[in-house]
C-alpha positions in Angstrom: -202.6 -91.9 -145.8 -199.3 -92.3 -147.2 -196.8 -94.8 -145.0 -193.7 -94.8 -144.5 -190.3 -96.9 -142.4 -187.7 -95.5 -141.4 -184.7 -97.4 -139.5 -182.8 -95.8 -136.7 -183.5 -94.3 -134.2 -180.7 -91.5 -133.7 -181.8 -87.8 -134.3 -181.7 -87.4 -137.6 -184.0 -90.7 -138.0 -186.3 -89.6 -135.5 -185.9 -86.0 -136.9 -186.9 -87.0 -140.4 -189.9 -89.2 -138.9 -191.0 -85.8 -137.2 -190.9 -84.3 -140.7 -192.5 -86.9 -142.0 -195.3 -86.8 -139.4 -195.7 -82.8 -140.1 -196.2 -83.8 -144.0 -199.2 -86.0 -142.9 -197.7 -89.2 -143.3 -197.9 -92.1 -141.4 -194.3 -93.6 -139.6 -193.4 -96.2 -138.2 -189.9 -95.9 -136.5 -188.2 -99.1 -136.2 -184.7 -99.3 -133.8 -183.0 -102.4 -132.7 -181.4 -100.8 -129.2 -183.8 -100.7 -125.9 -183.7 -96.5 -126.0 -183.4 -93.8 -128.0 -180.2 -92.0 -129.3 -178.2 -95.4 -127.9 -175.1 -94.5 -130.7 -173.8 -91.8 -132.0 -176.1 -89.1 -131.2 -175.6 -90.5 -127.4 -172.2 -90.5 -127.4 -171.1 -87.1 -128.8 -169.6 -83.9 -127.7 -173.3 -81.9 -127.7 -171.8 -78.8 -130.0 -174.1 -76.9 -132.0 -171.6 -76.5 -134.8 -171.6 -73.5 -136.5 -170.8 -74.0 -139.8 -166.8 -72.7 -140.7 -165.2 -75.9 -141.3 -167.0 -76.7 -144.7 -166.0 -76.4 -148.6 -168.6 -73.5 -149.5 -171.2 -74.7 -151.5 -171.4 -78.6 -150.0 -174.6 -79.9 -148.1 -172.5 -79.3 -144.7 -171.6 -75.6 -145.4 -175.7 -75.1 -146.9 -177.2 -76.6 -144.2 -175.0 -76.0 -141.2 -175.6 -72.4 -140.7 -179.6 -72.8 -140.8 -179.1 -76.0 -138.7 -177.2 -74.0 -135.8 -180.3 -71.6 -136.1 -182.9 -74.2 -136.1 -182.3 -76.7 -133.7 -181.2 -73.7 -131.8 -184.6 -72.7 -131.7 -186.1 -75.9 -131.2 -184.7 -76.2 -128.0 -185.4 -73.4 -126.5 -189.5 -74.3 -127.6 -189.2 -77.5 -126.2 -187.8 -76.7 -122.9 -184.2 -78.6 -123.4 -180.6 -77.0 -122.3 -179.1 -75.2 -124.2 -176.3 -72.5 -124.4 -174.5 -70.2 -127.2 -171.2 -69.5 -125.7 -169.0 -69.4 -128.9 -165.9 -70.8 -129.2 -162.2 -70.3 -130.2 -160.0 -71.8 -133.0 -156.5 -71.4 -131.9 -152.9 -71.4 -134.0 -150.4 -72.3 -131.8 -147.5 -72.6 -134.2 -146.8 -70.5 -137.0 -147.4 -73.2 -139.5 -151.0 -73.1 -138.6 -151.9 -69.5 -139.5 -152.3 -70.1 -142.9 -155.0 -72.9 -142.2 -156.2 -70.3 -139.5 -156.7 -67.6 -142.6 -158.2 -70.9 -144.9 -160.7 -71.5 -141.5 -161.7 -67.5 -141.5 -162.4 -67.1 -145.3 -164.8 -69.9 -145.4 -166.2 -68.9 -142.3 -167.1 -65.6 -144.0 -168.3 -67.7 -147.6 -170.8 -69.8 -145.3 -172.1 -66.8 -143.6 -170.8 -67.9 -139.9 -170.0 -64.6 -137.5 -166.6 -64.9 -136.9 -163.3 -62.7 -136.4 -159.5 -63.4 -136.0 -158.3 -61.7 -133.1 -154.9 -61.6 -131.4 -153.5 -63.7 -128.4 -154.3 -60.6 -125.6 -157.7 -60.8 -126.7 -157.9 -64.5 -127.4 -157.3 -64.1 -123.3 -160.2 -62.3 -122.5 -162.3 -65.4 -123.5 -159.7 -67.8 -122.2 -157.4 -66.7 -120.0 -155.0 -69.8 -120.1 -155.4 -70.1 -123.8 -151.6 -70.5 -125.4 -152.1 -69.3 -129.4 -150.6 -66.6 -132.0 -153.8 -65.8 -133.6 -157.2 -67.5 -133.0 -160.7 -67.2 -135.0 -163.5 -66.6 -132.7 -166.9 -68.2 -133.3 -169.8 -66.3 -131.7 -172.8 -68.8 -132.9 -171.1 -71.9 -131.3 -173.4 -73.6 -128.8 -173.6 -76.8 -126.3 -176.9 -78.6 -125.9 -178.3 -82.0 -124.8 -179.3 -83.7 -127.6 -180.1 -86.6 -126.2 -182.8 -84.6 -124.7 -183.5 -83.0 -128.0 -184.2 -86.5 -129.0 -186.7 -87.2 -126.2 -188.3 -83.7 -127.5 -188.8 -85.7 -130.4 -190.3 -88.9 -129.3 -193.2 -86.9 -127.2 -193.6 -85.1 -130.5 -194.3 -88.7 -132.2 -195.5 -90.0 -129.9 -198.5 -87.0 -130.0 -198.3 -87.5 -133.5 -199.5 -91.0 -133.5 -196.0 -92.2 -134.9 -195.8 -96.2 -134.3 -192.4 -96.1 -132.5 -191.0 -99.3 -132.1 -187.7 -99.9 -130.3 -185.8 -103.7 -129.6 -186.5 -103.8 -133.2 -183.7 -105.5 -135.8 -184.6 -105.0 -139.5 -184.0 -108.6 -141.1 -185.3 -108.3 -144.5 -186.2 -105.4 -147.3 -187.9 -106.2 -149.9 -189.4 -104.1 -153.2 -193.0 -104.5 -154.0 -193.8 -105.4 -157.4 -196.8 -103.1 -156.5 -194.8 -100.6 -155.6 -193.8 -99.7 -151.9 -191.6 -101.9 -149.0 -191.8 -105.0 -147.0 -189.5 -105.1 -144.0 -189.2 -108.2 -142.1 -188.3 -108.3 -138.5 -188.4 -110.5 -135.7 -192.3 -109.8 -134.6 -193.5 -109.5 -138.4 -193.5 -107.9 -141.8 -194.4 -104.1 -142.4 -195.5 -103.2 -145.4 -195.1 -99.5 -146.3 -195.2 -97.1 -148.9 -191.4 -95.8 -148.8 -188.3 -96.5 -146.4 -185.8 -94.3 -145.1 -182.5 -95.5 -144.1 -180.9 -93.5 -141.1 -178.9 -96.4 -139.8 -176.2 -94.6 -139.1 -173.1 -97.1 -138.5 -175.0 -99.6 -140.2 -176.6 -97.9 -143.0 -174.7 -100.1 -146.0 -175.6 -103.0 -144.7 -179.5 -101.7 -144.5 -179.0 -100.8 -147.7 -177.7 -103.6 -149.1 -180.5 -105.3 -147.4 -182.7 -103.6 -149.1 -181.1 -104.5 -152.6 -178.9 -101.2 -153.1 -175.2 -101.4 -153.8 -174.3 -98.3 -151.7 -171.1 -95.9 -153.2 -169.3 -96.2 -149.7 -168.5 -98.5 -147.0 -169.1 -98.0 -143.5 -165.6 -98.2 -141.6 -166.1 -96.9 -137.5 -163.3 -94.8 -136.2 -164.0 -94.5 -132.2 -163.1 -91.3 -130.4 -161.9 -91.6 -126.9 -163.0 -88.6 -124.3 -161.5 -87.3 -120.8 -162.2 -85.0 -118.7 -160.7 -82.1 -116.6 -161.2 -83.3 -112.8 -163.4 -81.2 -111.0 -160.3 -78.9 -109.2 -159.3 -77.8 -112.4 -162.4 -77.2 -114.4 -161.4 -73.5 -113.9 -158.6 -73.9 -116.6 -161.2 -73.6 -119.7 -164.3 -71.0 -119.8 -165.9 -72.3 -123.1 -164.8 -74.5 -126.1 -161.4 -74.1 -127.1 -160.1 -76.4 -130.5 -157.0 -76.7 -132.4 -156.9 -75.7 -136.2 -158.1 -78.6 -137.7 -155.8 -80.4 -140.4 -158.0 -79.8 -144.0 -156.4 -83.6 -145.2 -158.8 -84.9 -142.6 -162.5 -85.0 -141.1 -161.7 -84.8 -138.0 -161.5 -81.5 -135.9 -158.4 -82.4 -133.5 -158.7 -82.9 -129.8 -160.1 -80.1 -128.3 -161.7 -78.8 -125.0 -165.6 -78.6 -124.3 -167.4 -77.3 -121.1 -170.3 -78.8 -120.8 -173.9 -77.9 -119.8 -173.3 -79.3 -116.5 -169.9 -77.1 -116.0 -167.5 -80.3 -116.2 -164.8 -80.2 -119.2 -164.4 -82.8 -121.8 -161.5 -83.3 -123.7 -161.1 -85.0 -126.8 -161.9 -86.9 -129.2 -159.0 -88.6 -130.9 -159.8 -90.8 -134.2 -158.9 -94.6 -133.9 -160.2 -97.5 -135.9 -162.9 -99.3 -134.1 -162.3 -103.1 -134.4 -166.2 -103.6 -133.9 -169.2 -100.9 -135.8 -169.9 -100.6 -131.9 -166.6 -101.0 -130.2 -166.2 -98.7 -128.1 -163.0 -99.9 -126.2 -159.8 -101.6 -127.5 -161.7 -105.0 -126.2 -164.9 -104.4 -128.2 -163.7 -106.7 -131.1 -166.2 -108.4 -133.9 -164.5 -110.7 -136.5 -167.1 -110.2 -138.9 -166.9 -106.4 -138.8 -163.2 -106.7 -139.3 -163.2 -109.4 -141.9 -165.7 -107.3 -144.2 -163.6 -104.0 -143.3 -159.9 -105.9 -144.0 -161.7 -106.9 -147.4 -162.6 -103.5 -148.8 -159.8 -102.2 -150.7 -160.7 -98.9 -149.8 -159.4 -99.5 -146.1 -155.9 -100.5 -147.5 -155.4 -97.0 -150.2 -156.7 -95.0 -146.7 -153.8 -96.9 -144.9 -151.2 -96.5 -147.1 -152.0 -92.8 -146.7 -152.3 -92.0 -143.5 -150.7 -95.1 -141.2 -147.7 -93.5 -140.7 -147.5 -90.9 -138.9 -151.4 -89.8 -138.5 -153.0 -93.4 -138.0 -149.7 -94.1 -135.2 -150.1 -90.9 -133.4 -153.9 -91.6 -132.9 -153.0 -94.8 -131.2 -150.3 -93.8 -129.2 -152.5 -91.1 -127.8 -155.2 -93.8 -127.4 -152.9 -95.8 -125.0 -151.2 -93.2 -123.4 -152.6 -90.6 -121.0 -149.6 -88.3 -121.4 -149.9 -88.1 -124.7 -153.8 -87.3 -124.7 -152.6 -84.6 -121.6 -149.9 -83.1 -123.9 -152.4 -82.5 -127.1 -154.4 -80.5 -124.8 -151.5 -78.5 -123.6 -150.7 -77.3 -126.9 -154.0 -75.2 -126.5 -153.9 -74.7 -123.0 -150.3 -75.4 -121.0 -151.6 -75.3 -117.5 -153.0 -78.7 -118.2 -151.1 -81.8 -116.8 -151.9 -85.7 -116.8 -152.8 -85.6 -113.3 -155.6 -83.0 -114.2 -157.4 -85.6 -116.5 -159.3 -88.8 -116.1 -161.2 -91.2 -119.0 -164.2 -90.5 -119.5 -165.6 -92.4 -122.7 -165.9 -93.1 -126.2 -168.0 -92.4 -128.9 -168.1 -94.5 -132.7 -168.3 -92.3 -135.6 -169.4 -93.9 -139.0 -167.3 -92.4 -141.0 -167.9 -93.3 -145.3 -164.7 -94.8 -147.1 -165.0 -95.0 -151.2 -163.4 -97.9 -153.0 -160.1 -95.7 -153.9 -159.5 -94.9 -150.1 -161.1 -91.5 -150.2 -162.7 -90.4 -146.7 -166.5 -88.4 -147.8 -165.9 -85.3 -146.5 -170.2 -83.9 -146.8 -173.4 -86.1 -146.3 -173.8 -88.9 -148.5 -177.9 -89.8 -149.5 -178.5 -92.5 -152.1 -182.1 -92.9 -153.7 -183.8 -95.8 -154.9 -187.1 -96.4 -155.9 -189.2 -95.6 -152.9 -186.3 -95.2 -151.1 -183.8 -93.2 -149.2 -180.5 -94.2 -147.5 -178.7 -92.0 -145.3 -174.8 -93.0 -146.0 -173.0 -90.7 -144.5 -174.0 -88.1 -141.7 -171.0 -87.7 -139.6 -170.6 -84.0 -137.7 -172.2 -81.8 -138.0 -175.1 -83.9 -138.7 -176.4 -83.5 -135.1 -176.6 -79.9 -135.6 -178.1 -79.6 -139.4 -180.5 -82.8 -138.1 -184.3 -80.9 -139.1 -182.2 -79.7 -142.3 -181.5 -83.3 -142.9 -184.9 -83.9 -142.5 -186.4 -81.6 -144.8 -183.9 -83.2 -147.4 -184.0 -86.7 -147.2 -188.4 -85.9 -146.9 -188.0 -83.8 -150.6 -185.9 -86.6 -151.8 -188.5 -89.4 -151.0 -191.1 -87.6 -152.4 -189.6 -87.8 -155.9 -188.3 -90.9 -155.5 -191.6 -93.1 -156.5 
């Protein structure tokens, strides 16, 4: 029986070891946290994204709309929460209805339901929604995925998957023989292919495993809050700004959640640690290697001022988180919110400052490395899967 590696233990690792398992290989899964999901597929908004956002014709637009079906689906077989309650993209000024237009003809190019509708109906969903024209979503969805991701570990698990967690990867190596040898702390494996789903540190797997990736790693961390519990009423369902197209990031924006509380957020800060998850969460060895890269410098030079400066005054200031939240729904004052947490996105930077936009997969021989899998990568997870699988198939 074939064998295969594959690091991280997130959903889309664990969702490509399930494909892998289905394909009649044998996986052995190897993460370095105590649990399951411990990053960013534990510390995300849990939307099922529906697929507008994306240039028509890239990896995110193909896969997205499948992905909202499938994982959809998978949910509901496996018993875990989940809810399609749509959503609403709002223009609140009239510079933003041009983007709003952009945001409804590539909604209509990927094949994702969606309508513009008018501020009297945008009401109906929302009733303290403030906007000219919004674009409503119907295939939007919140879910758990951590609990998807337990789905998947039973499923492994059943499979006879070797799951392994408290497991660092220390050493790749090619075998002249063809195949892997990864070294960690309680032994070598030796396998027949690897697949890299390290998420925020997937270059550095890579480049352990003798691959000079096309992008660095460089974490932005998102900061969430919360409605209190008195004023949950203000927001029915998901309500977001429109996005700015310069950036990958969807704006701050407003999420009830399975469990009827609202989250709010995130913004988009650099993370002075690949795990920082707080202002104090600082490694000087993450920032060294980041402050290195030239590609960090061309991204500051183009967005420090005003974008990078508003992020991190509305970091450190809770009226300033409060009053991006009005914009989409005035009722909303700093009083009605409290901090909640954060989440680290890995987002890809290229040498000339460039942020990659779509999901980034490298091949070598016998390999695959996952580069870049930001949202909606949760969502298009067993798409992913069925990808990076083809890939290291003809990768030998």
């Amino acid at each position: 029986m074939r064998s295969v590696v594959v690091i991280g233990g997130g959903i889309l690792g664990l969702s490509v070891a399930r494909e892998l398992t289905r394909r009649g290989t044998h996986v052995t899964v190897l993460e370095k946290e105590p649990h399951w999901a411990a990053h960013q597929t534990g510390h995300n908004s849990n939307v099922v994204h529906a697929g507008l956002y994306y240039r028509p014709g890239s990896f995110k637009a193909r896969m997205s709309v499948a992905g909202n079906r499938s994982i959809i689906a998978y949910a509901r077989e496996h018993g875990v929460p989940v809810e399609v309650c749509g959503k609403l993209v709002v223009a609140t000024s009239e510079r933003e209805l041009d983007a709003l237009r952009v945001l409804a003809e590539r909604a209509h190019a990927n094949g994702v339901p969606a309508s513009v509708i008018g501020p009297e109906r945008a009401r109906d969903y929302e009733p303290e929604v403030s906007c000219l024209r919004a674009l409503r979503v119907e295939s939007t969805a919140i879910i758990d995925f951590a609990a998807v991701c337990r789905a998947m570990v039973a499923e492994l698990i059943d499979g006879g998957a070797d799951l392994r967690l408290d497991t660092r990867v220390l050493g790749i190596h090619s075998r002249a023989s063809g195949g892997v040898e990864v070294t960690t702390a309680s032994g070598t494996l030796r396998a027949d292919g690897l697949v890299n789903c390290a998420g925020l540190h997937a270059d550095r797997v890579a480049r352990l495993a003798g691959v000079t990736p096309s992008a660095r790693i460089v974490p932005f961390r998102g900061e969430y809050y919360e409605l209190r519990p008195q004023r949950r009423n203000l927001v029915r369902g998901l309500i977001y700004p429109v996005p700015d197209p310069s950036l990958p990031f969807l704006g701050v924006h407003l999420t009830r959640m399975l469990d009827g509380s609202v989250h709010a957020g995130p913004n988009a800060v650099l993370a002075l640690r690949r795990e920082g998850y707080r202002w104090r969460d600082v490694s000087m060895r993450d920032l060294a290697e980041i402050a290195r890269y030239p590609g960090l410098w061309r991204l500051a030079r183009q967005y420090a001022l005003p974008t990078g400066l508003d992020e991190v005054r509305r970091s450190l200031s809770v009226r300033r988180f409060a009053a991006s939240l009005a914009r989409l729904v005035p009722a909303i004052r700093p009083a009605d919110i409290v901090p909640l947490g954060s989440g680290v996105r890995a987002q890809a930077l290229l040498p000339d400052g460039s942020l990659v936009d779509d999901f980034l997969i490298e091949r070598a021989r016998h390999q695959v490395h996952v580069l870049n899998a930001p949202s909606p990568a949760a969502t298009c997870a067993l798409q992913i899967a069925e990808h990076v699988c083809d890939s290291l198939a003809t990768s030998r």
